[in-house]
OpenMM code with the backbone's topology and positions (N, CA, C; nanometers):
from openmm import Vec3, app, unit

residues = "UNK UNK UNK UNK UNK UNK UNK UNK UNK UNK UNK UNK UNK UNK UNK UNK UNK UNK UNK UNK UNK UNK UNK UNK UNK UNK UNK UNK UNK UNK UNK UNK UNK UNK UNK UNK UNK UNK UNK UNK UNK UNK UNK UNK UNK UNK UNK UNK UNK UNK UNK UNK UNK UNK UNK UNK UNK UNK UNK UNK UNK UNK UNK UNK UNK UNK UNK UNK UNK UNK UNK UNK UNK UNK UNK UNK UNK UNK UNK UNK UNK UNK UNK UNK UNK UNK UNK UNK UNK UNK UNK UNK UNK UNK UNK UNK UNK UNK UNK UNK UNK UNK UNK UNK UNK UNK UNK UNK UNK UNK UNK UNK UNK UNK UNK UNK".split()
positions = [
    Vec3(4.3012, 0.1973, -1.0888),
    Vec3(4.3080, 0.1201, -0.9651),
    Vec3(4.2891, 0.2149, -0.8465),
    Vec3(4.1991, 0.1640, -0.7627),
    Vec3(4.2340, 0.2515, -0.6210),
    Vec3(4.2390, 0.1531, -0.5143),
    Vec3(4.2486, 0.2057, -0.3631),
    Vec3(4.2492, 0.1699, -0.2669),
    Vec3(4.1586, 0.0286, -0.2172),
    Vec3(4.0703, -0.0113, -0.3092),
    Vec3(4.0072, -0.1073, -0.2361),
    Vec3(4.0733, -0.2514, -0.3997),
    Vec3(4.1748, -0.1809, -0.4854),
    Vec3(4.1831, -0.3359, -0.5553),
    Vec3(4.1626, -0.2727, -0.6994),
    Vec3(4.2193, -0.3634, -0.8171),
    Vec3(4.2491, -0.3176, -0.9885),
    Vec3(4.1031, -0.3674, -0.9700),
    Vec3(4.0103, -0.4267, -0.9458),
    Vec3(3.8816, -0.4793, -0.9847),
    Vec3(3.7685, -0.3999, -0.9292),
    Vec3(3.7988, -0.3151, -0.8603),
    Vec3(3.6957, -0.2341, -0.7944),
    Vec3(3.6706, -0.0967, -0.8192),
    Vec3(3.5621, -0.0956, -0.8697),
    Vec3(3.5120, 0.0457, -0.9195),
    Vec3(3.4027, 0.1491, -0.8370),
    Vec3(3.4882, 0.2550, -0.8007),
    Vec3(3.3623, 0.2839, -0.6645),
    Vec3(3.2516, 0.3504, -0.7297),
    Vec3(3.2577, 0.3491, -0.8624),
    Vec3(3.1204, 0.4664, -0.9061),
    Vec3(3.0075, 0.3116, -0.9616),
    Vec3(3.0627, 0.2188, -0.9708),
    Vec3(2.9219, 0.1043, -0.9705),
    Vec3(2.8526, 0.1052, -0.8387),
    Vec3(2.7158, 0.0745, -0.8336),
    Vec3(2.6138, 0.1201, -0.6650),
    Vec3(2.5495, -0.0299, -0.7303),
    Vec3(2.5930, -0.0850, -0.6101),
    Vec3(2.4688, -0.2138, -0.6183),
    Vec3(2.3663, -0.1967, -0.5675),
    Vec3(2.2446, -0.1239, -0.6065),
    Vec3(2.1479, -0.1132, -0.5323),
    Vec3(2.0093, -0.1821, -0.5996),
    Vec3(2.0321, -0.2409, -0.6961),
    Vec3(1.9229, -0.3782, -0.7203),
    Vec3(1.8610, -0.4378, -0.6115),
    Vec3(1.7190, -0.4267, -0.6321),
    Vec3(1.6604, -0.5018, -0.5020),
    Vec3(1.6571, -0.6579, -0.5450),
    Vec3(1.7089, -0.7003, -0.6346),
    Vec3(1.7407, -0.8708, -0.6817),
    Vec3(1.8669, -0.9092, -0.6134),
    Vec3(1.9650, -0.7911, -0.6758),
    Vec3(2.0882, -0.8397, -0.6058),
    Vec3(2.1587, -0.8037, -0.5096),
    Vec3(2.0529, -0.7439, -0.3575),
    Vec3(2.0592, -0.7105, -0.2454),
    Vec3(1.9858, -0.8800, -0.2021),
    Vec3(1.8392, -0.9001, -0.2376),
    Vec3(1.8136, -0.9782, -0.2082),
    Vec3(1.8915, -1.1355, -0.2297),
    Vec3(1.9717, -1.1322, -0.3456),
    Vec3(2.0873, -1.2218, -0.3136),
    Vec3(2.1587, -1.2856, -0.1644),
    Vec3(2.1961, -1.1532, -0.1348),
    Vec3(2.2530, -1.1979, -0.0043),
    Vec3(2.1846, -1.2929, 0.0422),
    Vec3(2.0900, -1.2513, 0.0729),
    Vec3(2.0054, -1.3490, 0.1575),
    Vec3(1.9940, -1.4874, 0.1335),
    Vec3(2.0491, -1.5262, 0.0209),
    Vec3(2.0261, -1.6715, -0.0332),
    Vec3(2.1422, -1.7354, 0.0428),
    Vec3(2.2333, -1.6668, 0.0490),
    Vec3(2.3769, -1.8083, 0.0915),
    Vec3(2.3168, -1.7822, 0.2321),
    Vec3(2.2499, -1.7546, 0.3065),
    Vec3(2.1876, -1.7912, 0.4262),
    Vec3(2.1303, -1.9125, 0.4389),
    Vec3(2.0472, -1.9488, 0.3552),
    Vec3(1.9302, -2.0476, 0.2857),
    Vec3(2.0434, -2.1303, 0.2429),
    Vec3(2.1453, -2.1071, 0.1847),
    Vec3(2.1914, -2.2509, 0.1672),
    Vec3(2.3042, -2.2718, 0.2428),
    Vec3(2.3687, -2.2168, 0.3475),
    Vec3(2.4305, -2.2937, 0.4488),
    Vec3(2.3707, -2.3227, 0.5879),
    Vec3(2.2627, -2.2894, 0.5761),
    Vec3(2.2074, -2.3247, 0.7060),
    Vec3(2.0793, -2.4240, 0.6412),
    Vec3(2.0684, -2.4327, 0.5168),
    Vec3(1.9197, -2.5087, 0.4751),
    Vec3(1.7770, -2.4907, 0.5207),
    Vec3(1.7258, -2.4723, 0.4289),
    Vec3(1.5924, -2.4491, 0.4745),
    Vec3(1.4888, -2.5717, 0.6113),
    Vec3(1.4753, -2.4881, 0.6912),
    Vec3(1.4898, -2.6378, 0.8244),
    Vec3(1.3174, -2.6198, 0.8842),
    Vec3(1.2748, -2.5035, 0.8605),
    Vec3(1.1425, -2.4997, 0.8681),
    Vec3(1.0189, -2.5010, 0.7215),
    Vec3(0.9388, -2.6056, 0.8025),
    Vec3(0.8417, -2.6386, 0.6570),
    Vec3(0.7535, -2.4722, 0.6679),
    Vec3(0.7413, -2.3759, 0.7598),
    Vec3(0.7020, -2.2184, 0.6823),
    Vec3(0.7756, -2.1692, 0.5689),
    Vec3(0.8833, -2.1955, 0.6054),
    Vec3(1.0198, -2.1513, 0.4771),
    Vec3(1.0128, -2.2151, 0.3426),
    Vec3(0.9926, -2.3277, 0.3858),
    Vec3(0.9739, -2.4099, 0.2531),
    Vec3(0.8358, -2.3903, 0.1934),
    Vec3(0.7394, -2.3613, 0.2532),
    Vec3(0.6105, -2.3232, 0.2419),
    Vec3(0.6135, -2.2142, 0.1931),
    Vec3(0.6717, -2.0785, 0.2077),
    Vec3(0.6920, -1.9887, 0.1873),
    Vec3(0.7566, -1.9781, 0.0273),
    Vec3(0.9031, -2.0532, 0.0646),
    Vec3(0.9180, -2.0562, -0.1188),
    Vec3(0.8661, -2.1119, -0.2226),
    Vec3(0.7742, -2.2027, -0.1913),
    Vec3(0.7225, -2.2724, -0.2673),
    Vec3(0.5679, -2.1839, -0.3071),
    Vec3(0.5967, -2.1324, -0.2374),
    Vec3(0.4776, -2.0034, -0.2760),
    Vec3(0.4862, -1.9351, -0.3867),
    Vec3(0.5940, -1.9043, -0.3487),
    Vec3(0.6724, -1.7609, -0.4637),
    Vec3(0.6678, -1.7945, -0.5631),
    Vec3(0.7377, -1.9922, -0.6090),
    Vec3(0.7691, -2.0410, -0.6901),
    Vec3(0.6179, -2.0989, -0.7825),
    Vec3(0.4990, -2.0825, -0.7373),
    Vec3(0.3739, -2.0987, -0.7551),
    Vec3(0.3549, -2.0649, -0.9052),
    Vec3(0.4219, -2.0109, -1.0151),
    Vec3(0.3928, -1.9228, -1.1545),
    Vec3(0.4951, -1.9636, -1.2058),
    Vec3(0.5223, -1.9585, -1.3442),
    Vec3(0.6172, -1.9752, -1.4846),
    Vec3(0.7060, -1.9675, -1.4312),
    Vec3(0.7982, -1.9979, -1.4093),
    Vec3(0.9526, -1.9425, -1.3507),
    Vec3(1.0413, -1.8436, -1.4148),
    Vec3(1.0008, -1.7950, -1.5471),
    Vec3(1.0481, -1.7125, -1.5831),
    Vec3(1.0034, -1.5801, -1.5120),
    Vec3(0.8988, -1.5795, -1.4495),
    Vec3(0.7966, -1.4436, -1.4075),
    Vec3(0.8808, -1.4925, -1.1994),
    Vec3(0.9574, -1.5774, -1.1938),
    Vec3(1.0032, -1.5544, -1.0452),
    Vec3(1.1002, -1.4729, -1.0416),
    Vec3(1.0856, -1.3960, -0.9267),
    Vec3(1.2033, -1.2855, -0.9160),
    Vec3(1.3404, -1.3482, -0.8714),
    Vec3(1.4342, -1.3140, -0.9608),
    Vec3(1.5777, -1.3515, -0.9467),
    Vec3(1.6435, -1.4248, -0.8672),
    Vec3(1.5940, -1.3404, -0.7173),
    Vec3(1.6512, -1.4498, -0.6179),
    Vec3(1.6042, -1.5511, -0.6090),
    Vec3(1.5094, -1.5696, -0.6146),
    Vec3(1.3700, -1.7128, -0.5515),
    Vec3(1.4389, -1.8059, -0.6674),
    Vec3(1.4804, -1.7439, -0.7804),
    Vec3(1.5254, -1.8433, -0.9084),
    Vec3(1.7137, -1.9199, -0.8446),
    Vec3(1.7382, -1.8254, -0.8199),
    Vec3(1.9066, -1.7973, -0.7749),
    Vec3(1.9132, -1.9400, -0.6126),
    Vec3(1.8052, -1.8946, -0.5394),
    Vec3(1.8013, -1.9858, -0.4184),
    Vec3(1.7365, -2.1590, -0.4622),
    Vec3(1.6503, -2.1542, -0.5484),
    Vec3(1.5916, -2.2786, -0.6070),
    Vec3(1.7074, -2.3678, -0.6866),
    Vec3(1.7825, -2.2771, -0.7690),
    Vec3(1.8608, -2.3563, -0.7983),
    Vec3(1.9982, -2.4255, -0.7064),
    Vec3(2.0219, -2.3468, -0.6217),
    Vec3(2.1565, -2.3662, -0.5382),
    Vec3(2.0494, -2.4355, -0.4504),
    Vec3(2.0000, -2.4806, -0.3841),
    Vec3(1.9373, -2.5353, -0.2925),
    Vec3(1.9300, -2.7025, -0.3483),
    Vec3(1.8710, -2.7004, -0.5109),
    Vec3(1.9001, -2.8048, -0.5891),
    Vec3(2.0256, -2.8836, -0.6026),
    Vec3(2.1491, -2.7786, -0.6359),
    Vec3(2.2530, -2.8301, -0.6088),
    Vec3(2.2924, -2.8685, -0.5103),
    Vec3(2.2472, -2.8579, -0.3556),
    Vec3(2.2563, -2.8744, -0.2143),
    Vec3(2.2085, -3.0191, -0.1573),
    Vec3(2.1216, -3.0570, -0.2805),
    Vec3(2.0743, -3.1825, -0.2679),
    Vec3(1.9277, -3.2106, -0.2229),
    Vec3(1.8627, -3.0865, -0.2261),
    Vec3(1.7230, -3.1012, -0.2310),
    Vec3(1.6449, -3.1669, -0.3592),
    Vec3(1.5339, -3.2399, -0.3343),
    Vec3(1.4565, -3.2232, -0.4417),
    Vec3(1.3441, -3.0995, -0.5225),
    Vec3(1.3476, -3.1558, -0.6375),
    Vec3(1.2792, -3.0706, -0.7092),
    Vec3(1.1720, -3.1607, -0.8084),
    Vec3(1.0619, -3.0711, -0.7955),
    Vec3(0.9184, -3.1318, -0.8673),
    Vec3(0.9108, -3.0550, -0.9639),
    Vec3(0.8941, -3.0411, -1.0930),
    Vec3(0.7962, -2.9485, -1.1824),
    Vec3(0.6710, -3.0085, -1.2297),
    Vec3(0.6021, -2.8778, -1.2983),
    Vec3(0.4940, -2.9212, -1.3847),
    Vec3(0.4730, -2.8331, -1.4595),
    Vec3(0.4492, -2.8868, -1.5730),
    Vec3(0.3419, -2.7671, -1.6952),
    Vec3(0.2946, -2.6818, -1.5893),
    Vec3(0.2694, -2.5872, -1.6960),
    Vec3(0.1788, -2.4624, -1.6431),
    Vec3(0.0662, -2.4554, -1.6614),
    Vec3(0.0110, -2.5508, -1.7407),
    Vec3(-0.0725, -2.5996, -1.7305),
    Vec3(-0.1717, -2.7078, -1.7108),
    Vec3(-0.0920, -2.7794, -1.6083),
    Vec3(-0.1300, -2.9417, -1.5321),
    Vec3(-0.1167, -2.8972, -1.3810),
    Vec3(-0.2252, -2.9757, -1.3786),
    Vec3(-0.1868, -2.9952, -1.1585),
    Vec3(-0.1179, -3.0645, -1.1035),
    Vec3(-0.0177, -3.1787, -1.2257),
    Vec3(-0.0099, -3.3261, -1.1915),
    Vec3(0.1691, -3.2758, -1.1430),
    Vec3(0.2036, -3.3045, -1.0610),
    Vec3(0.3753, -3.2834, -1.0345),
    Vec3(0.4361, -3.4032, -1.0697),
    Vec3(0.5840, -3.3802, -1.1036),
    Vec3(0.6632, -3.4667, -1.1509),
    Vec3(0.8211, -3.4614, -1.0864),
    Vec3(0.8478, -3.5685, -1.0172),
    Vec3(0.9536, -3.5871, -0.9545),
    Vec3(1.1284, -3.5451, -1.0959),
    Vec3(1.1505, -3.4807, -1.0679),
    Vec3(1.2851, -3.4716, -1.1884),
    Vec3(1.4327, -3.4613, -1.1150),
    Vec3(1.5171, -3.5260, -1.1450),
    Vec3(1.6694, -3.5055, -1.1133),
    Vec3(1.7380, -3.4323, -1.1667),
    Vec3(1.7167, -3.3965, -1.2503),
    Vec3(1.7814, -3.2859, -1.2991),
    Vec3(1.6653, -3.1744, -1.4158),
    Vec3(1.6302, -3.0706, -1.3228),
    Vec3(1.5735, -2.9990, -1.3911),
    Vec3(1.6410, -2.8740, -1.4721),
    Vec3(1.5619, -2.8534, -1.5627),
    Vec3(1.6124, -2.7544, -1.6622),
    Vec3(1.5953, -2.6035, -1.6443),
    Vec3(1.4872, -2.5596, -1.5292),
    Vec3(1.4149, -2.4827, -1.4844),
    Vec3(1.3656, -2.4137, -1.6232),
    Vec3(1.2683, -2.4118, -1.6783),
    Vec3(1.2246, -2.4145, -1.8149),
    Vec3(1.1655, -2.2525, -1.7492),
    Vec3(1.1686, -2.1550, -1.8735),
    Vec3(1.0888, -2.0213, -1.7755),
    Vec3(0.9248, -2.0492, -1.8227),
    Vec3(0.9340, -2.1308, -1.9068),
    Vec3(0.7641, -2.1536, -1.8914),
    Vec3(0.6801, -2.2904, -1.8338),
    Vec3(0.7295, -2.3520, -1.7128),
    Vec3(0.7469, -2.4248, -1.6062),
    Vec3(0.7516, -2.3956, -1.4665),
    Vec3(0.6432, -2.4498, -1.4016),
    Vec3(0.6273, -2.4275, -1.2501),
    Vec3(0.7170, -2.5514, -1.1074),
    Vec3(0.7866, -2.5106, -1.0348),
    Vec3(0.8835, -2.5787, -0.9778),
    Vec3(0.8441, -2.5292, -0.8404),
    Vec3(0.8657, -2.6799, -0.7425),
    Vec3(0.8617, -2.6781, -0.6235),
    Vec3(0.9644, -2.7315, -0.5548),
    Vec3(1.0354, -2.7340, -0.4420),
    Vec3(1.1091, -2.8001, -0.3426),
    Vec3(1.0611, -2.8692, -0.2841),
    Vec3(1.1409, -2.9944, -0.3006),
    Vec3(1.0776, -3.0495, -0.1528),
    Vec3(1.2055, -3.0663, -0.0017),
    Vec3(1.1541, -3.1285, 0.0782),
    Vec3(1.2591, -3.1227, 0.2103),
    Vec3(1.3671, -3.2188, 0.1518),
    Vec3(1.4743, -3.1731, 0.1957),
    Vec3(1.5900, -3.2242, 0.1677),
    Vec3(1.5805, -3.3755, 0.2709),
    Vec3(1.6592, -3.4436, 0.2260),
    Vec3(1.6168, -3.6141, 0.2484),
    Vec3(1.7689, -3.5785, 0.4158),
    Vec3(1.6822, -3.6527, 0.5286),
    Vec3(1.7811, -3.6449, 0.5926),
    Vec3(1.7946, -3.5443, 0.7399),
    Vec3(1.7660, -3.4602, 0.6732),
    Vec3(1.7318, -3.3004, 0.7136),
    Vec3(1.6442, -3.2568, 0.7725),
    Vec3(1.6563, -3.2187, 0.9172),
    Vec3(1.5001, -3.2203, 1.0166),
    Vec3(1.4308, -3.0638, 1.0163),
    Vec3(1.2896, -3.0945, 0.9791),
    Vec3(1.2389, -2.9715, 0.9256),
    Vec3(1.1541, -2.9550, 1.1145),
    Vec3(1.1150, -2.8301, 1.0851),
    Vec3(1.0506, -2.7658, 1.1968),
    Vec3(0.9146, -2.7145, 1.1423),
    Vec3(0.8088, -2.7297, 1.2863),
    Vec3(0.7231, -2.6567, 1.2070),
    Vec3(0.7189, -2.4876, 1.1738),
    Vec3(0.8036, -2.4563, 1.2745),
    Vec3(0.8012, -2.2633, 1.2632),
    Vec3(0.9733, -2.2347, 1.2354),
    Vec3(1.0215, -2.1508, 1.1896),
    Vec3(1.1195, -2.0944, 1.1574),
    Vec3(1.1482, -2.0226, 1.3050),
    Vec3(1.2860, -2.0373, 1.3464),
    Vec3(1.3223, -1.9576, 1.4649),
    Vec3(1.3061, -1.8214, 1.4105),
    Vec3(1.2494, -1.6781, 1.4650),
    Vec3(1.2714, -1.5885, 1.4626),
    Vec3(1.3139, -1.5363, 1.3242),
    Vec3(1.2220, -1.5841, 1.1934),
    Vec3(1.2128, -1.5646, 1.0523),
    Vec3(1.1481, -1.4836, 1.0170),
    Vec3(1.1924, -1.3923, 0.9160),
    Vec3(1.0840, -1.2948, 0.8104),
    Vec3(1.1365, -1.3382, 0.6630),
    Vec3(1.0780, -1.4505, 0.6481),
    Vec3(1.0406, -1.5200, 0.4946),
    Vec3(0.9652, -1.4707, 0.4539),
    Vec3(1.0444, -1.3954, 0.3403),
    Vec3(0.9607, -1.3277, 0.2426),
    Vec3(1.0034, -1.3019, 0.1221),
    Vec3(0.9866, -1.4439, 0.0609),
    Vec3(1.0436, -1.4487, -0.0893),
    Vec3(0.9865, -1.3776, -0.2030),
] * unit.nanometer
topology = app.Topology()
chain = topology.addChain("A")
for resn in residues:
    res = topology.addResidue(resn, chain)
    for name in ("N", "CA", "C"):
        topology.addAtom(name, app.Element.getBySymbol(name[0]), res)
């Protein structure tokens, strides 16, 4: 045990660029994604297999889901999208967001560097 708690170990270094980029997600989901660049933006990222998306983009898609957004998939190999309520996020499956129902989107992000 030391000074910061029995659970805290100072020789672990979080220096993962997945789980730095974490942080950045509970941003995205208490303030919601409010500009369609943002949403444009992740839906970019989310463009390939979902197994091949990097951690966070996976980590923010799903909590955003739980937030009450929708979610589309499709084969990876169809163009055709499919409205789903509860997705499985399959890693060999392509997934999009859509605007949360309710929720007023913008066209530009105030003062954003989206870069999922």
């Amino acid at each position: 045990m030391n000074e910061h708690g029995p659970y805290c170990d100072e020789r672990v270094s979080f220096s993962s660029s997945e789980y730095n980029a974490g942080f950045s997600v509970s941003l995205y989901i208490d303030g919601g994604i409010r500009s369609v660049a943002a949403l444009e933006s992740l839906n970019k990222a989310l463009d390939r297999p979902f197994g091949t998306v990097r951690l966070a983009v996976r980590a923010l898609t799903w909590a955003l889901h739980q937030d009450g957004y929708l979610i589309e998939f499709r084969p990876t190999r169809s163009d055709t999208w499919n409205a789903i309520s509860e997705p499985k996020f399959d890693a060999d499956s392509c997934y999009r967001v859509l605007p949360k129902a309710g929720l007023p989107m913008y066209d530009t992000a105030p003062e954003s560097h989206d870069d999922f």
